[in-house]
C-alpha positions in Angstrom: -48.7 -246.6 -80.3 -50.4 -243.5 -81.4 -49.8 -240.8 -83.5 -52.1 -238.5 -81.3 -50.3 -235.9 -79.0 -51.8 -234.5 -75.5 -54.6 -232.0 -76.4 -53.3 -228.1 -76.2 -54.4 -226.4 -73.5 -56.2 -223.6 -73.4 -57.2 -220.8 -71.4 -58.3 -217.0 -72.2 -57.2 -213.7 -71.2 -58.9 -210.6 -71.7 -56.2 -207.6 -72.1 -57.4 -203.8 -72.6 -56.5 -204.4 -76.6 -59.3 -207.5 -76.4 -60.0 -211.1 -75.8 -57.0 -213.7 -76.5 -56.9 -217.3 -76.6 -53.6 -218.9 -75.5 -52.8 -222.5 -76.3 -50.1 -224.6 -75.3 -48.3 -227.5 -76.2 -47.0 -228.0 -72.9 -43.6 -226.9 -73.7 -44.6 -223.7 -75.6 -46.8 -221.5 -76.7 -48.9 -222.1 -79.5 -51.4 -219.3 -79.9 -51.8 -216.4 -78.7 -55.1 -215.1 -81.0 -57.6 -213.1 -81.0 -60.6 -215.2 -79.7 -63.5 -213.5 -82.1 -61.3 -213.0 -85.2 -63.4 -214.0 -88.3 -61.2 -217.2 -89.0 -61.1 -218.3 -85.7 -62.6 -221.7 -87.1 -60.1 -221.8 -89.4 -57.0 -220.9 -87.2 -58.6 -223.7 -84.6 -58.2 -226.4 -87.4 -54.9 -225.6 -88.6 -53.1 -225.6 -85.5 -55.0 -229.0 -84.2 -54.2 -230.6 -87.3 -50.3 -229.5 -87.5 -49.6 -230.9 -84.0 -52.0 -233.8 -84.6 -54.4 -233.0 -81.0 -57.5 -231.4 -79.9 -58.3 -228.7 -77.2 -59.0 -229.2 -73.4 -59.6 -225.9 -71.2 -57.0 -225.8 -68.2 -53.8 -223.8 -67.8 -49.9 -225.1 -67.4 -47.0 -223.5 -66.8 -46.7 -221.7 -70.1 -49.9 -220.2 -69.9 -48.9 -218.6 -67.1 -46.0 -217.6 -67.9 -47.9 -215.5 -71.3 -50.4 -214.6 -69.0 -47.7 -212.7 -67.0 -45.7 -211.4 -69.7 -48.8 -210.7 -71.7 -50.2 -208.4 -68.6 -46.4 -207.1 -68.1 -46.4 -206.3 -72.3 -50.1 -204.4 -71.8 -49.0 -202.3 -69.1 -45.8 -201.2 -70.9 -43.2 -203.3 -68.7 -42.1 -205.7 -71.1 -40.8 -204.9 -74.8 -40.8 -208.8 -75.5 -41.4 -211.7 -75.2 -39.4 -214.5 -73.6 -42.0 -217.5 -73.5 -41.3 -219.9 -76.2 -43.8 -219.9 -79.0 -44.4 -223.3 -81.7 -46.2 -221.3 -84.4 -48.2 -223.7 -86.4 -47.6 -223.5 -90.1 -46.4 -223.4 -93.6 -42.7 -223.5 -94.1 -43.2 -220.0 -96.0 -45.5 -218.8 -93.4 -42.9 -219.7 -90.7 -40.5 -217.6 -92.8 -42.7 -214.5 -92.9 -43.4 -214.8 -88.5 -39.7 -215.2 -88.0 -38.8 -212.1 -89.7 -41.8 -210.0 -88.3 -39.8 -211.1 -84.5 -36.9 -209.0 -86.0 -39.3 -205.5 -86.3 -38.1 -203.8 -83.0 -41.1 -202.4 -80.6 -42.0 -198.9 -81.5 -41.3 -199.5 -85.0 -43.5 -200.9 -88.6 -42.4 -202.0 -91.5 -44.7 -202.1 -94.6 -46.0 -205.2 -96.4 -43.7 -204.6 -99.6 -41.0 -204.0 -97.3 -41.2 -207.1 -95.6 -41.4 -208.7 -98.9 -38.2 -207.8 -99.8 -36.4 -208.6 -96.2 -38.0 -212.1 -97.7 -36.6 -212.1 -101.0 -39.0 -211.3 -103.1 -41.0 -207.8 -103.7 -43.5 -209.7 -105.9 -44.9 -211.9 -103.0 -46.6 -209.3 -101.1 -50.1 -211.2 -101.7 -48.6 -214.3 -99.8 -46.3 -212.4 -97.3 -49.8 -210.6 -96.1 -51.8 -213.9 -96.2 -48.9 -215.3 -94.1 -48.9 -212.2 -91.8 -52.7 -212.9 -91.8 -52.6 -216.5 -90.5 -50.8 -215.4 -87.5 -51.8 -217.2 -84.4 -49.7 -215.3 -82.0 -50.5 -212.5 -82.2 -48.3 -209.8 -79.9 -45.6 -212.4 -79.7 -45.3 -212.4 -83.3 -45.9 -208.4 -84.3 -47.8 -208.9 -87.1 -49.5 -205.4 -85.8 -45.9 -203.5 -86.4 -47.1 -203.9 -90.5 -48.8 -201.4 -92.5 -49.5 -200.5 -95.8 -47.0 -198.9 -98.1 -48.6 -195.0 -97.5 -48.4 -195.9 -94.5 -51.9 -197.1 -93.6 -53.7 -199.4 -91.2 -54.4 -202.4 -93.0 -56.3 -205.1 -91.8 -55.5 -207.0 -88.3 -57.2 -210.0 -86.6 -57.8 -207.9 -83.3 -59.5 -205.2 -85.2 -58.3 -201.6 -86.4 -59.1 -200.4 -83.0 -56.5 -202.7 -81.3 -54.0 -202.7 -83.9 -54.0 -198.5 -83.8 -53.7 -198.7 -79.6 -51.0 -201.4 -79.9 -48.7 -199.1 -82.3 -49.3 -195.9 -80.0 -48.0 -197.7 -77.0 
């Protein structure tokens, strides 16, 4: 018996903020990126090598279902997100995404604050690479952080999406 799992599936989905890729596991969501972000390479590997699979372009049930609440999220009908999400990562980096769900729509926290809802103020550095490595993006808000004066910091999706996704 293998080790290997079913390939994700994956499909795209081009919203007014930009391009997405969505992958799923077959029972949730596993990404939900930005399909010309620099480290898409990067983001790619990691996720096929934590659940162990490869890609294959199709669509299943969960795809649809973040298609939908993706489209329902752009148009302003739908504050969050119901479909479940398997982020692929780091224990750490699972403990930064969790706490970016708790950051209410309408509302941003900055990077030092979210270090210290983690524990510890010193780890900005790795609490902004974590934020970084998001791979879903809009079901994980990593867009609702900015930088301590307030600033737009870097995002995956670009300035230009990140500024339109905090005005909605």
């Amino acid at each position: 018996m293998s080790d290997y799992s079913p390939p994700i599936v994956t499909a795209h989905i081009h919203t007014r903020f930009g391009s997405l890729l969505l992958g799923s596991t077959g029972s949730a969501l596993c990404l939900c990126d930005w399909r010309f972000r620099k480290r898409r390479e990067d983001i790619d590997k990691r996720v096929m090598s934590f659940f162990n699979t490869g890609f294959s372009i199709g669509e299943d049930e969960i795809i649809v279902r973040a298609r939908v609440e993706i489209e329902e999220y752009c148009n302003g009908e739908r504050l969050t997100f119901t479909v479940p999400v398997a982020p692929a990562g780091t224990e750490f980096q699972q403990c930064v995404w969790r706490e970016l769900q708790t950051i209410p729509y309408g509302s941003t926290i900055s990077y030092l604050e979210l270090s210290r809802r983690l524990g510890n103020e010193r780890a900005i550095r790795a609490v902004a690479s974590a934020n970084g490595a998001n791979a879903l993006s809009l079901i994980i808000p990593c867009h609702r952080v900015l930088g301590e004066d307030g600033s737009l910091t870097g995002y995956a999706g670009g300035l230009e999406a990140k500024r339109a996704l905090l005005s909605m």
